[in-house]
TIKOL-622176 format. One record per residue (C-alpha): x, y, z; chain; residue number from 1. Coordinates in pm, 1 decimal, decimal comma. Layout:
% TIKOL-622176
PT       xx       yy       zz kette  nr
PT        X        Y        Z     A NUM
...
This chain:
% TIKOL-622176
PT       xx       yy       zz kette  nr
PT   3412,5   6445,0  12335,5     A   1
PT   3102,8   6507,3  12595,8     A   2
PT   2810,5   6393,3  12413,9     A   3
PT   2570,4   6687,5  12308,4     A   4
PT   2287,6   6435,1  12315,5     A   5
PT   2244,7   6164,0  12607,5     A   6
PT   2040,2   5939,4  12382,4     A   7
PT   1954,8   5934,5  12017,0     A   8
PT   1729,6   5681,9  11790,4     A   9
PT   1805,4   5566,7  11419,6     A  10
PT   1484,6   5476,0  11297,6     A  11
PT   1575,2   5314,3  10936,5     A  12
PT   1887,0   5104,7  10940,4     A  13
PT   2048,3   5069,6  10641,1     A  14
PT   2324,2   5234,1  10456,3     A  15
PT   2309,2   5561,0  10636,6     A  16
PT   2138,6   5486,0  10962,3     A  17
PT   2399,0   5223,2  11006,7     A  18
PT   2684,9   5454,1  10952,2     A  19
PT   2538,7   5725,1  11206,8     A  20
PT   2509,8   5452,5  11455,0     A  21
PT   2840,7   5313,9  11396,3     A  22
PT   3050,1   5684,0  11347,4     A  23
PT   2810,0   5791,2  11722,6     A  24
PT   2970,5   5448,0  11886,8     A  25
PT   3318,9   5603,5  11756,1     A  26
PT   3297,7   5956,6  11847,0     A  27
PT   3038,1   5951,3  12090,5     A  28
PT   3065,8   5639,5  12314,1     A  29
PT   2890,7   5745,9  12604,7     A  30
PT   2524,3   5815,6  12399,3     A  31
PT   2220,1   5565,5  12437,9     A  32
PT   2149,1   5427,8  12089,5     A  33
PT   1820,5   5290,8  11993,5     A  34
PT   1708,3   5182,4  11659,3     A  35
PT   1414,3   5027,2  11493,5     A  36
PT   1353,9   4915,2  11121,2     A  37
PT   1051,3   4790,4  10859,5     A  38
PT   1250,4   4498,0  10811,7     A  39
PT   1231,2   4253,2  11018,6     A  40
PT   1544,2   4066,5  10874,3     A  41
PT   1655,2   4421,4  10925,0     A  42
PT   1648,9   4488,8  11325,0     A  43
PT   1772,9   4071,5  11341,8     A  44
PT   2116,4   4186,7  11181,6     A  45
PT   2126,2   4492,4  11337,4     A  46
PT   2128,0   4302,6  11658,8     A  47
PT   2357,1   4099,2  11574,1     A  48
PT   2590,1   4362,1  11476,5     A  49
PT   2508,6   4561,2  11817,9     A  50
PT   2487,9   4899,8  11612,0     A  51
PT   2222,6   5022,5  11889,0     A  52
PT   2212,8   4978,6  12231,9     A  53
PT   1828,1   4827,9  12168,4     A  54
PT   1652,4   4701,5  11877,2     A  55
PT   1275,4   4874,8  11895,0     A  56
PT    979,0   4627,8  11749,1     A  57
PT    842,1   4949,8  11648,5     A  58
PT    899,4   5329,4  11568,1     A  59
PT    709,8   5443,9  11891,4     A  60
PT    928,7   5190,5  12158,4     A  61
PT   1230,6   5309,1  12034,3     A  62
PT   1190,8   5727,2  12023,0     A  63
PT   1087,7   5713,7  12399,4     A  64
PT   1316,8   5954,0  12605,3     A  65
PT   1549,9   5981,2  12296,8     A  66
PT   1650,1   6366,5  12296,9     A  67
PT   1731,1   6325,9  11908,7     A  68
PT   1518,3   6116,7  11633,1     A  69
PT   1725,6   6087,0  11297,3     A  70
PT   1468,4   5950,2  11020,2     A  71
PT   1708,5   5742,5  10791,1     A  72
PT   1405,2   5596,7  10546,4     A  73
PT   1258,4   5695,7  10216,5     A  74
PT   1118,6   6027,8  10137,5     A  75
PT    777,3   5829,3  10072,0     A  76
PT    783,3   5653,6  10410,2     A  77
PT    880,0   5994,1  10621,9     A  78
PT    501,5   6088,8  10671,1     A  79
PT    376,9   5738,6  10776,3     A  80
PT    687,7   5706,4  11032,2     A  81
PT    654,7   5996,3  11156,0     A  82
PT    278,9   5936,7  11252,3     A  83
PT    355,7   5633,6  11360,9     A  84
PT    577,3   5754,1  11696,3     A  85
PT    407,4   6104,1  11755,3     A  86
PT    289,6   6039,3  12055,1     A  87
PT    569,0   5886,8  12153,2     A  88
PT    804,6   6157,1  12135,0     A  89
PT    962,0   6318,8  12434,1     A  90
PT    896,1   6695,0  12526,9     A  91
PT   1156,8   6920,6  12376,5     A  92
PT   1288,8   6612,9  12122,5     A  93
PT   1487,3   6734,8  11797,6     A  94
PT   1384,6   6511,8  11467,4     A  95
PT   1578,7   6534,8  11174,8     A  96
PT   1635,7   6310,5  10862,5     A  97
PT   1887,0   6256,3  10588,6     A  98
PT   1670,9   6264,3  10329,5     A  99
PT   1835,5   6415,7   9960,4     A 100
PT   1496,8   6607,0   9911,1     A 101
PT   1417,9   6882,9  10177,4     A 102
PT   1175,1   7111,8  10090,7     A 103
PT    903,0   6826,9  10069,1     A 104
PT   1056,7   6635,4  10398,0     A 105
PT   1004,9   6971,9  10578,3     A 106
PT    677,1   6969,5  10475,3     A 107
PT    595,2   6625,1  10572,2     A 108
PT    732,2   6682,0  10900,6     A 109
PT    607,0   7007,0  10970,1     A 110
PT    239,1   6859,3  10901,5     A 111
PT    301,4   6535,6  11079,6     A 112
PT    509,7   6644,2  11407,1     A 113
PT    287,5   7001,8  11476,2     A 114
PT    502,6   7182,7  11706,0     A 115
PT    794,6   6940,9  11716,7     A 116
PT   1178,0   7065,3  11697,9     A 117
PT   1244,4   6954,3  11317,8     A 118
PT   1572,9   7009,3  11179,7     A 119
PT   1600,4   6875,7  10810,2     A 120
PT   1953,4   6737,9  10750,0     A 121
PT   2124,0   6576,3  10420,0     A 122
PT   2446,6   6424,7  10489,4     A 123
PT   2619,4   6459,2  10126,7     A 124
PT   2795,6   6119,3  10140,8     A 125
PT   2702,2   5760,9  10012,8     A 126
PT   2765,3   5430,8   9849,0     A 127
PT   2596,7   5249,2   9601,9     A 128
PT   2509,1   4948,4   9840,5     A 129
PT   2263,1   4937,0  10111,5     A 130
PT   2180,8   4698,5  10417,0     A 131
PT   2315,9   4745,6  10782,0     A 132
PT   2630,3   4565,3  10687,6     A 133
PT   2671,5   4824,5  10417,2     A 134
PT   2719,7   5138,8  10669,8     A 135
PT   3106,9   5228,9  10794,4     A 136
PT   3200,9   5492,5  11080,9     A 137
PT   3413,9   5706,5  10825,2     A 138
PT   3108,6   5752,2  10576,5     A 139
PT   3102,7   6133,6  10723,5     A 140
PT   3449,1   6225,7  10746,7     A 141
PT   3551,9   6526,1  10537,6     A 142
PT   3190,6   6508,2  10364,5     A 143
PT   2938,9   6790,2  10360,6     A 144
PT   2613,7   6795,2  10585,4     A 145
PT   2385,1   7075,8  10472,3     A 146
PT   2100,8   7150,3  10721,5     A 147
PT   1801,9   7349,3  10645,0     A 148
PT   1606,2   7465,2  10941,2     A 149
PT   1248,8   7597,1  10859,4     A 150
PT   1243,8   7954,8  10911,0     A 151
PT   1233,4   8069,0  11270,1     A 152
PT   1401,9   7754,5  11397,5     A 153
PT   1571,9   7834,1  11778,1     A 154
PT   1943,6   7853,9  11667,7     A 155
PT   2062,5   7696,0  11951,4     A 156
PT   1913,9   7407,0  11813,3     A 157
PT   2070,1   7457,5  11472,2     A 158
PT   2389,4   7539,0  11672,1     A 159
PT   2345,9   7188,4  11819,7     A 160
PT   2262,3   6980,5  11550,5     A 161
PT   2570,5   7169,6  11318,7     A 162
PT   2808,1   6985,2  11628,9     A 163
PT   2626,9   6698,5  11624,1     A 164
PT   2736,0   6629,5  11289,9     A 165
PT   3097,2   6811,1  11246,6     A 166
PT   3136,5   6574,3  11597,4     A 167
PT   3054,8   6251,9  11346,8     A 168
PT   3334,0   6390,4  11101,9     A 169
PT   3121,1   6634,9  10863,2     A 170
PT   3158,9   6940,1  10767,4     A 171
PT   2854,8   7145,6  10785,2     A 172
PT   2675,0   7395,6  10558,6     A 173
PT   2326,3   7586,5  10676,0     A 174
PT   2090,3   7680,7  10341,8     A 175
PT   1767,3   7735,5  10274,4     A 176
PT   1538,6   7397,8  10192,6     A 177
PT   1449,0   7529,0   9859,2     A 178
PT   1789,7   7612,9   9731,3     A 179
PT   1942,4   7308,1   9888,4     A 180
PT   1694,0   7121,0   9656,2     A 181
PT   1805,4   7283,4   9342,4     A 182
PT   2169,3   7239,3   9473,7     A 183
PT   2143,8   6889,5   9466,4     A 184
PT   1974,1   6831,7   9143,7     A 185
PT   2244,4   6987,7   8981,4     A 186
PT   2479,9   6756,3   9161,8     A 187
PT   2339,1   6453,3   9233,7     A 188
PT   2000,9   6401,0   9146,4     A 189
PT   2030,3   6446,3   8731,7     A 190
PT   2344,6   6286,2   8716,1     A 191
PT   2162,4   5955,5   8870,4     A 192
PT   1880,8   6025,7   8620,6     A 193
PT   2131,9   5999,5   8345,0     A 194
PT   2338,6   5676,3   8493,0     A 195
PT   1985,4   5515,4   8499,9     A 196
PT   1907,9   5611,5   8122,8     A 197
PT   2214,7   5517,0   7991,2     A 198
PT   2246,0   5176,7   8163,7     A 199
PT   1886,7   5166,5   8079,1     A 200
PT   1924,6   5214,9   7715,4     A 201
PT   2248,9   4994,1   7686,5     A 202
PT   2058,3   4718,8   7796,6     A 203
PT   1723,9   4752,2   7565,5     A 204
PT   1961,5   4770,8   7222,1     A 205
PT   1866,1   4493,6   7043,4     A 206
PT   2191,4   4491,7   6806,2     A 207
PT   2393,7   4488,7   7135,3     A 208
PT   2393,5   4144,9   7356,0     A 209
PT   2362,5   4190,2   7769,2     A 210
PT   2661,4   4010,2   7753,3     A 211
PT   2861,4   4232,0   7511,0     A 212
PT   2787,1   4510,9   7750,9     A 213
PT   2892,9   4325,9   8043,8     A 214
PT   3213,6   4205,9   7873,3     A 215
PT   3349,6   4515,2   7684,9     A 216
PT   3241,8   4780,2   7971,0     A 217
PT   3489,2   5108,2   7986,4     A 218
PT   3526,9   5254,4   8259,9     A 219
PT   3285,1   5551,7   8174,4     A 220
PT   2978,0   5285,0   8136,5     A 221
PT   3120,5   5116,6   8479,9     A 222
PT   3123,0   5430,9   8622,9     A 223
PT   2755,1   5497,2   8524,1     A 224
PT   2694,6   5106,1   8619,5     A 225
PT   2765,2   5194,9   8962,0     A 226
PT   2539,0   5511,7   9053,4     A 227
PT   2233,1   5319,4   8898,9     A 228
PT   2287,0   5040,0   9100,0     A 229
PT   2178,5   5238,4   9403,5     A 230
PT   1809,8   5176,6   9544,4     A 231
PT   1567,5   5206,9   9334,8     A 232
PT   1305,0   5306,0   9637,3     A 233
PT   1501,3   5588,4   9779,9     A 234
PT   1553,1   5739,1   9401,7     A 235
PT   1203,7   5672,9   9285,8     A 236
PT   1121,8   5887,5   9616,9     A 237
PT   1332,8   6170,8   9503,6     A 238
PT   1273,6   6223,1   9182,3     A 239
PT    892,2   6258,2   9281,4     A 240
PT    975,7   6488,0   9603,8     A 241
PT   1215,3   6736,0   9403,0     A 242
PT   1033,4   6658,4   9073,3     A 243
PT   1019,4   7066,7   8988,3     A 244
PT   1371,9   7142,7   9036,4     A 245
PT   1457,6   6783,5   8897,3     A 246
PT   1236,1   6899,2   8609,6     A 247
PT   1431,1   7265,7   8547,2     A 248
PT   1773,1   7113,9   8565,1     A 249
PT   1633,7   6810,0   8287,4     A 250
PT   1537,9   7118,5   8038,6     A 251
PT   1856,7   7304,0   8104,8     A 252
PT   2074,7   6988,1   8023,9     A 253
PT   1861,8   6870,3   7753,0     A 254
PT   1920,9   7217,1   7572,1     A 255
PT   2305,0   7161,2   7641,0     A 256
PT   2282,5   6875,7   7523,1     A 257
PT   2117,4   6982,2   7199,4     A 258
PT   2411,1   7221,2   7170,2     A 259
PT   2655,0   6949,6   7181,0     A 260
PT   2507,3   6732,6   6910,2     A 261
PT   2469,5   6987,9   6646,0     A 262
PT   2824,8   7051,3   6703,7     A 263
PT   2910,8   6684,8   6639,8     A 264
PT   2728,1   6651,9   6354,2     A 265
PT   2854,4   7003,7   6217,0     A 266
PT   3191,5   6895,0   6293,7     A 267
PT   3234,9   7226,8   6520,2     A 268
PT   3592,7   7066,0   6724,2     A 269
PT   3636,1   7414,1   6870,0     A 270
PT   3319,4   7405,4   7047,4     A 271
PT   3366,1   7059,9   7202,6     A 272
PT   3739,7   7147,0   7287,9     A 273
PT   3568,8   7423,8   7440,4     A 274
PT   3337,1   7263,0   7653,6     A 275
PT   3574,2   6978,5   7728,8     A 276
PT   3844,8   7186,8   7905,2     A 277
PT   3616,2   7384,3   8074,9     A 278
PT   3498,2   7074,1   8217,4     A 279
PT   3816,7   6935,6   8307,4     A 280
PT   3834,9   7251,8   8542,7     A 281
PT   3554,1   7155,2   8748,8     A 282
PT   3706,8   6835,3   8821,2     A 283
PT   4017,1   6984,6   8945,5     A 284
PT   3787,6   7186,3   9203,0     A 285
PT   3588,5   6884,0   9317,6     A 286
PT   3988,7   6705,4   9378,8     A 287
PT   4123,6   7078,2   9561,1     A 288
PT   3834,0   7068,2   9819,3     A 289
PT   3850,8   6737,8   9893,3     A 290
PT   3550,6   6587,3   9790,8     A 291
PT   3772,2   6342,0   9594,1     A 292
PT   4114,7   6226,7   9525,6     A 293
PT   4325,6   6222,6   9223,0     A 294
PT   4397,1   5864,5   9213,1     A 295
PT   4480,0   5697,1   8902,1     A 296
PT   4183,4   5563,7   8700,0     A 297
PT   3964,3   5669,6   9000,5     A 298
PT   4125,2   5461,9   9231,6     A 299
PT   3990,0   5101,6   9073,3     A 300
PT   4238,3   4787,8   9144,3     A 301
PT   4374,6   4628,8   8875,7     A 302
């Protein structure tokens, strides 16, 4: 396809950044990547991988003449980066991120890039691992990208960016920053909350070993296992970003939740039928648009 950007830069190249590189090298072979990283180690592998066309030894080098900057780093780093390559940036540049949080990022960005094209992006996709080697070109495919362009934002620009991404695979979904957030603590960001407290509390029983956890896992706890095994830095940054919608969804569940055990301990089976098969429906959805598969026992190998 002819590229809708000549040359973009990755700054943050892990998980995500590494993916965008590698799915733009895919679908977009004639773009100029450039890339930089905190990490040392970091920018070493990813020249060794050759997921940019150059390696930056810093946030400013590496945004110069790029028509698109895509901030793949923490929520709590977004404000310092961006400062860091402000002057830097090209006339007429587009910055965006993939950061889970996007009323705050907008924010951020707003106050550090003052009259800079800023189109907040959250790619809805993910693994639990991290690291450059971590990323994989079909990360995007078939998975939502919701964009949230502050208020007054040229569409052409949103117009762009919504290509940019369907061209990496995505589909695409425009919303406001503020409902996006809410969105997303619904889906992702409480259910993390809850893999982290559960995991959390199996390990601090003291009549129940590490090692009896470990050993006699179902798949429900390995499930859990899995999503709180994702980094710590990039959650501890959302949960503080999106800490009031966080906050409302917490109260809502913890009232459902007080709902469900005073109908254990009434013995009220209807009720938990009830709930259960309701549930069961919402799976079905999640399979019927495609944001899953029905594979037996969730696809694990046996």
């Amino acid at each position: 396809m002819i590229p809708l950007f000549s040359s973009v830069t990755i700054i943050g190249l892990g998980l995500i950044g590494s993916s965008i590189a590698r799915a733009i090298r895919l679908h977009m072979p004639d773009v100029r990547l450039s890339g930089y990283d905190a990490s040392a180690t970091v920018r070493a592998r990813a020249a060794e991988l050759s997921l940019v066309d150059d390696v930056a030894e810093r946030a400013g080098t590496a945004v110069r003449g790029s028509e698109l900057v895509i901030l793949c780093v923490p929520i709590g780093a977004m404000a310092s980066v961006a400062d860091s390559f402000k002057t830097d940036l090209a006339a007429n540049a587009i910055v965006s991120d993939v950061g889970s949080s996007k009323a705050s990022v907008a924010a951020i960005l707003r106050e550090a890039l003052p009259g800079v094209h800023i189109v907040p992006a959250h790619p809805v996709a993910g693994t639990e691992n991290s690291g450059p080697d971590a990323g994989f070109s079909s990360l995007f495919q078939g998975r939502w990208c919701i964009l949230t362009p502050p208020e007054g934002t040229d569409s052409d620009i949103v117009d762009k960016m919504s290509q940019f991404w369907r061209g990496l695979g995505a589909n695409v979904e425009i919303m406001a920053a503020e409902h996006h957030d809410l969105v997303l603590a619904v889906t992702s960001h409480l259910p993390h909350l809850i893999a982290y407290t559960i995991v959390g509390t199996a390990a601090d029983m003291e009549q129940v070993t590490r090692g009896e956890v470990i050993k006699f896992s179902a798949g429900g706890f390995r499930d859990f296992t899995r999503i709180a095994a994702s980094d710590p830095t990039m959650w501890r940054d959302i949960f503080l970003s999106n800490r009031d919608a966080v906050l409302e969804m917490l109260q809502r569940f913890t009232e459902d939740l007080t709902a469900l055990q005073r109908a254990i301990r009434w013995g009220d089976g209807t009720k938990l039928f009830d709930l259960f098969s309701r549930t069961r429906s919402i799976r079905r959805s999640i399979i019927e648009q495609g944001q899953d598969d029905a594979a037996a026992d969730f696809g694990r190998r046996h």
